[in-house]
C-alpha positions in Angstrom: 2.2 -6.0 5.1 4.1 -7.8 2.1 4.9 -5.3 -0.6 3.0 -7.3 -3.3 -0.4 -6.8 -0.7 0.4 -3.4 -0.8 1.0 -2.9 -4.6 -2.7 -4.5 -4.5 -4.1 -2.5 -2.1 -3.1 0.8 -3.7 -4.2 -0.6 -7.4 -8.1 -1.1 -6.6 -8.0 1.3 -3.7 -10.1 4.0 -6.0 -12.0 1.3 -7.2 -13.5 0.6 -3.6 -15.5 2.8 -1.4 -13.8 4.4 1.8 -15.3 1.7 4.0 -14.6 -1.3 1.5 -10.9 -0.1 1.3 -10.5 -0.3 5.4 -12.2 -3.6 5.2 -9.8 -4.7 2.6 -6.6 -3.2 4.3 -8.0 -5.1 7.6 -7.9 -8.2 5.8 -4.8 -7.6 4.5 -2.9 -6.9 7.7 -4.7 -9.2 9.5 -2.7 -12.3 7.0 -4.4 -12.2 4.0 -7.2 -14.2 5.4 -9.9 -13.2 8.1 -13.5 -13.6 9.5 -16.1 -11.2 9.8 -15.4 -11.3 13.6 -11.6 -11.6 12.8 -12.4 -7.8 11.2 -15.0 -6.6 13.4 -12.0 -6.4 16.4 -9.5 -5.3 14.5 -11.7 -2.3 13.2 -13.7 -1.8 16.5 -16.8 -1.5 14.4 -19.7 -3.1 14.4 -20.4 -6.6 12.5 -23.8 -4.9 10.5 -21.0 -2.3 9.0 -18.7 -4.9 8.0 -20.8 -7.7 6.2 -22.3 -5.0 3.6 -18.8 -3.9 2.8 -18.0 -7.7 2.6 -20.8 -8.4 -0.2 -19.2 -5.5 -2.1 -15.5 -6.9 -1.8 -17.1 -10.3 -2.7 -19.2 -9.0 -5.8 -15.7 -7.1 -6.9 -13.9 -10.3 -6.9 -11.4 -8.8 -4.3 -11.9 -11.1 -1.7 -13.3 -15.2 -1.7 -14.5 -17.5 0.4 -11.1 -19.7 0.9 -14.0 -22.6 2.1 -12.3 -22.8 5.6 -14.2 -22.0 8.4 -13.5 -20.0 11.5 -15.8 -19.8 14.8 -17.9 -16.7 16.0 -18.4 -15.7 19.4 -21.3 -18.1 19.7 -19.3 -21.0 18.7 -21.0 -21.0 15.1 -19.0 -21.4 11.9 -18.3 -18.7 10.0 -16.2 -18.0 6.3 -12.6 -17.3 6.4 -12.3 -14.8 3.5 -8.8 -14.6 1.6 -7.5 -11.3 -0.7 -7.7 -12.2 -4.5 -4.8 -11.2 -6.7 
């Protein structure tokens, strides 16, 4: 991870809750930008666990929609999100 992610990351980490934090440091190390299925492998949990903490980051203004679009396992779209500075 870049140092300026992690400077980030350890400014709002007591600002998030335990599981938004891992969902933030997952999108993070995972680029900067990720899906919901991009997370849900690279946490091992499951997608219902993710897309709550997801709403949170959202509402929190720590992560956005970057309006790119990824595919889920069922060949669906689905939002790339991006880390906000």
């Amino acid at each position: 991870m870049e140092q300026t992610s992690l400077d980030a990351f350890e400014s709002i980490q007591e600002e998030l809750t335990t599981k938004e934090n891992k969902v933030f440091e997952a999108i993070s190390e995972l680029g900067g930008e990720a899906t919901l299925y991009d997370i849900k492998s690279y946490l091992n949990w499951e997608v219902n666990c993710i897309s709550g903490r997801i709403t949170g980051l959202r509402k929190k203004k720590r992560i956005a929609d970057t309006g790119k679009r990824g595919l889920s396992p069922s060949g669906r779209g689905c939002i790339i999100w991006s880390i906000q500075n």
